[in-house]
N, C-alpha and C positions, 0 to 999 in steps of 0.2 A: 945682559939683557939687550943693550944695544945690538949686537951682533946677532942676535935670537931675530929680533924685529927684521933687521936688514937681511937676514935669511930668508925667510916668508915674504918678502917683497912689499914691505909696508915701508913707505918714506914718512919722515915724521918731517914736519912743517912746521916754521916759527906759529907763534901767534898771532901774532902782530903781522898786521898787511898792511901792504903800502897801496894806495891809489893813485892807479895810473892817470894821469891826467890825458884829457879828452882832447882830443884834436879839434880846434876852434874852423868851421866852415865860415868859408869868404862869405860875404853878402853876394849875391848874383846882382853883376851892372843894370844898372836901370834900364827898363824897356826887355829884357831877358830874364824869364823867371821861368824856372824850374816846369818842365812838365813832366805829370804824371804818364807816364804808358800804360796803357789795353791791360788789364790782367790777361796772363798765358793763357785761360780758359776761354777769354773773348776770341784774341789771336786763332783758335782753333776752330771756335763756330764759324768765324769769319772766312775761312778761308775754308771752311767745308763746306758752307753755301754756296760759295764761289764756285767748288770743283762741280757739287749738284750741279748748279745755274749749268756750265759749260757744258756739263756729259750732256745734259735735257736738249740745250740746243743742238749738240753735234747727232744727237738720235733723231730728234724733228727733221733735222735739215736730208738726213741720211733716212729716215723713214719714209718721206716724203712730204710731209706737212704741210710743206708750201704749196705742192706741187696739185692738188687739189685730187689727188689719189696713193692710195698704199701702195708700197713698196712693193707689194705683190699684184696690184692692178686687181684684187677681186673684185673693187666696181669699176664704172665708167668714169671715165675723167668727167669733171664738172663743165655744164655747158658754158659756152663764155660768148656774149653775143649773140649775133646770128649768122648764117651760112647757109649756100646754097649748095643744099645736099644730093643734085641733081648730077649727071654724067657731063652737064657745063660746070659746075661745079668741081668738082673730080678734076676734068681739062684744068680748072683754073690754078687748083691747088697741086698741081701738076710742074706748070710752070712758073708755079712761086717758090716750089723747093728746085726747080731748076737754076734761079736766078740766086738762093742762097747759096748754091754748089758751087754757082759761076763765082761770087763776090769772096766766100771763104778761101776759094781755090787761086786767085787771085791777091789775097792776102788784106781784102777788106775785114776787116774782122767788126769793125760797130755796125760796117754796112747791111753784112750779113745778117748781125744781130738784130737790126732794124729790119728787114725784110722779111725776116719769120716771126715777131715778135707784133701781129697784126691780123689780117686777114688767113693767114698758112697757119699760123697756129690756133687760132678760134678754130679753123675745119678741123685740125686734129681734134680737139676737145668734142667739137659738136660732132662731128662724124660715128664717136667710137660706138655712143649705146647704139647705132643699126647695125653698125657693122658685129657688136655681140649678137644682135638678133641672130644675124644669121650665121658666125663663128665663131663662137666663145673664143677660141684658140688665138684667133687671127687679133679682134678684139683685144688680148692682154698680151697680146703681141705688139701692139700698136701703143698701146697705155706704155709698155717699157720704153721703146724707145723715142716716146715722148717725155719720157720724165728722163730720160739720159741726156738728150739733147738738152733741158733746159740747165738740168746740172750740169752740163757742160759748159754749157754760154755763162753761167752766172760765177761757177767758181777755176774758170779761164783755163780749161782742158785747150789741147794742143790744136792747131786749126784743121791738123789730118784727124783726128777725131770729131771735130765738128760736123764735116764735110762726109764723113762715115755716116755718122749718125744721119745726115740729112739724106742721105740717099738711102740707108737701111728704109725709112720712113716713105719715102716715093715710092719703093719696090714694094712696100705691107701695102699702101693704098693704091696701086697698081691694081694688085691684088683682089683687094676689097672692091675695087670702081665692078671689075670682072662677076663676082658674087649677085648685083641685082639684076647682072645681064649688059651694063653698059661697055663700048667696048673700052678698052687700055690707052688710056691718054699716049 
């Protein structure tokens, strides 16, 4: 019969068990006790909020949210201060993006930052709703490379791209000065 059982794959086991004895854990030294860890399901939430949080801000920054227009400029940039939207105005905001081209080209980089980040950039913002008045096109033409330029200065694009951008922007309001009739700074 033995041999029957051990054919069919049945092991037969004493009765009698023995008790393993348990492995006695040290006391943990004073001042260090044991900490519990995050359940694995916390670890998960936690770091899937995180990934949310990060994507949310990298689309804001990249949609344009700071920038006080969408990413596709269907409206006007937000006014900012005041500005004189006159053909002396136009002259002035003329040679303020002149003098950012000089400072970037030159290799002043906070100079430049500092020189558009004032009076030349309030007129971009103030300027754009006339200028949709009378060129939708021109207008979200001017809205882009307004929001390029600030991405640019804020998250340290090249200074040959700075200096791009800043004269892209002199030649749109060139342009626009032309439209109420003023002549071309």
């Amino acid at each position: 019969m033995l041999n029957q059982v051990a054919s069919k794959g049945l092991v037969m086991a004493s009765r009698r068990r023995r008790e393993r004895a348990r492995p006695r854990r040290r006391a943990a030294p004073a001042g260090r006790r044991r900490r519990q860890s995050m359940p694995d399901w916390a670890w998960g939430l936690l770091l899937g909020l995180a990934a949310l949080l990060i994507g949310g801000g990298i689309f804001f920054v990249v949609s344009g949210g700071l920038s006080g227009g969408g990413s596709t400029c269907d409206k006007a940039l937000v006014a900012l201060e005041t500005s004189d939207l006159s053909a002396k105005g136009f002259a002035q905001e003329d040679s303020g993006l002149a003098q950012v081209i000089d400072l970037i080209n030159r290799g002043d980089r906070s100079g430049a930052e500092s020189a558009f980040y004032g009076p030349v950039h309030n007129f971009t913002h103030n300027v754009d709703p006339s200028i949709r008045e009378k060129d939708q096109q021109l207008g979200r033409q001017l809205c882009q490379a307004v929001l390029k330029i600030e991405d640019d200065l804020a998250f340290g694009a090249s200074s040959l791209d700075v200096g791009l951008d800043a004269q892209h922007i002199r030649d749109l309001l060139r342009q626009a000065a032309r439209a109420p009739g003023y002549s071309s700074p």
